[in-house]
N, C-alpha and C positions, 0 to 999 in steps of 0.2 A: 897284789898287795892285800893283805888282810885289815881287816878294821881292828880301831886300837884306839881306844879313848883316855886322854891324861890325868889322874884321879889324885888329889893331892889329903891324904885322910891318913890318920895315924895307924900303923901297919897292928900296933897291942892294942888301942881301945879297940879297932874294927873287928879283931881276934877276937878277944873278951867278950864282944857284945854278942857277936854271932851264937857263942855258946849259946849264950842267955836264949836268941829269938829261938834258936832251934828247939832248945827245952819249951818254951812259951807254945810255939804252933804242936807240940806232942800233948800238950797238957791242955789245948783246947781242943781237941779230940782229931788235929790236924795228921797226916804223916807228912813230915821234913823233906821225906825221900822223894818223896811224886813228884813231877817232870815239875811242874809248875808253880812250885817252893824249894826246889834246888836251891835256888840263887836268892830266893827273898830272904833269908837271914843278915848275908853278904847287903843287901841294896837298904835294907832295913838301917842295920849300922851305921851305912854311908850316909843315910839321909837325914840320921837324926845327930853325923856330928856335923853334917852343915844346917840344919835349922837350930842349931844352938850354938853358931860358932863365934857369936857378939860375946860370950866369956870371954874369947884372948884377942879382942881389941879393946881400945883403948878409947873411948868416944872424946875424951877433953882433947887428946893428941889431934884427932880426926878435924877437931872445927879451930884447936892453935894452928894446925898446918894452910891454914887460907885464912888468915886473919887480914886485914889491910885497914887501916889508917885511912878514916873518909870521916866526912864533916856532917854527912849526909844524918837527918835525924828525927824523919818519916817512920811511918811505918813498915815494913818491910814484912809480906805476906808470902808463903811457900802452901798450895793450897790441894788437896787430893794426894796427897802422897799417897799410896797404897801402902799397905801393911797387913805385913801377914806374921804369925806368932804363934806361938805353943800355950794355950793354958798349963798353969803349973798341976791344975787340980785332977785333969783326968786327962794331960797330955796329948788332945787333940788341939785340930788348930782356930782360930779365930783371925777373920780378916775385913778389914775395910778400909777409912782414909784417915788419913790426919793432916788439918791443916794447922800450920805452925805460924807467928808473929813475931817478930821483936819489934824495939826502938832503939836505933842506935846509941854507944853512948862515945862516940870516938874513935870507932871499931864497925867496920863489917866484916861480914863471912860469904865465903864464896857461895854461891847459893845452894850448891850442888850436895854442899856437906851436912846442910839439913836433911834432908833424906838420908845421907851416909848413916847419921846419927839415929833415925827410926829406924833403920834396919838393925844397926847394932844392939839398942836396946830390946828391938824385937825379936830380933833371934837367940830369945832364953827364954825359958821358962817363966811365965807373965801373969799376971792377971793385968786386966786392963787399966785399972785403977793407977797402980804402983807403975805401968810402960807410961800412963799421960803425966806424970811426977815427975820419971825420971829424965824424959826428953825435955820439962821443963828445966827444973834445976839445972842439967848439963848447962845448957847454951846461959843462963843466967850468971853460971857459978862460973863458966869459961871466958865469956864476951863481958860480963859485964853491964847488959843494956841496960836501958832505964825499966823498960819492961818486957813479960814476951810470955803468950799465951800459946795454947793449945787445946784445940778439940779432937777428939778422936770417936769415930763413928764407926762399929765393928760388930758382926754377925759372929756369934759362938757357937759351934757345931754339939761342943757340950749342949747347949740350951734346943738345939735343932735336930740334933739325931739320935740324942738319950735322955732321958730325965721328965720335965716338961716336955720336950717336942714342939718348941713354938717353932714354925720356920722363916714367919715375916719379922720375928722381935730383932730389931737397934739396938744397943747399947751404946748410947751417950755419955763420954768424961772430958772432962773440961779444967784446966788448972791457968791459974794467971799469980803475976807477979808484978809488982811495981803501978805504972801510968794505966795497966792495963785495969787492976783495982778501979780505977775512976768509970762511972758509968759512960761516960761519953766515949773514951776510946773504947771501953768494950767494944759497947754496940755498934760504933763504927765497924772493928773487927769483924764481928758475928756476920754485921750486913755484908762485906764483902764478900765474905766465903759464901755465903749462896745466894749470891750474886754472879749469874755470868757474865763477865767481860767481852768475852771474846763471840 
């Protein structure tokens, strides 16, 4: 039996795009043809419509589909998510974590859809700034809570393998709403995330 992997990718963008890389490796003084770029135009395409495939979901659908009715009205921490994303500016990628909060307001969410939701908004074309906004507002404008913060802590390969050249530089963004506004629950928040529990 031969090997056969199930590839689920749009048959005209991954056409279209091919052109493109193929032209791109001849004009970087590449040949297309050589054993070992055969295929990278083909895998090139594929990879760049699933690192951008958060355009056709739907994030508010994502965290209404596990909504439940709880009374509960703590704070609620999802912490280290990993994240990985495209700068919009020179299309490579930048990755690190993001820890997420809310406070109930009548409403939880399965916990799992917090991460659904960094991935979705991650996989588009980003700058850092505008992904820790956007996973704020969602869960805010969707749930409801009283409040719900987010920090995101991410190495840019832009910044580490062209331009400056820093390779130890963090970039730190941070967005809050509601209770989270009050310095006490901040800092609560802050301290638990680099805090280990476990």
């Amino acid at each position: 039996m031969s090997y056969s992997k199930e590839e689920n990718y749009s048959p005209e963008i991954t056409s279209d795009l091919v052109k493109h890389y193929v032209d791109i490796l001849g004009k970087l003084g590449e040949d297309p043809e050589r054993e070992g770029l055969i295929k990278t135009p083909s895998r090139v395409a594929k990879a760049l419509q699933f690192l951008t495939h958060g355009y056709q979901l739907d994030p508010s659908e994502i965290l209404r589909s596990a909504m439940f009715e709880e009374e509960y009205s703590e704070m609620v921490i999802v912490k280290d998510i990993e994240v990985y994303s495209m700068c919009e500016h020179h299309m490579l990628p930048f990755f690190g974590k993001a820890h997420v909060a809310y406070i109930p307001n009548g409403h939880i969410v399965g916990l799992s859809k917090i991460p659904r939701i960094v991935d979705v908004f991650g996989r588009r074309l980003q700058v850092q700034e505008r992904l820790t906004d956007q996973i704020l507002h969602c869960i805010q404008d969707t749930l409801n809570p009283l409040g719900v913060a987010v920090v995101m802590e991410a190495s840019h390969l832009c910044m580490m393998m062209r331009g400056v050249q820093k390779q130890n530089s963090v970039t730190t963004t941070s967005a809050f709403t509601g209770e989270f506004k009050n310095v006490e629950t901040r800092t609560e928040f802050l301290n638990l995330i680099s805090t280990k529990l476990h």
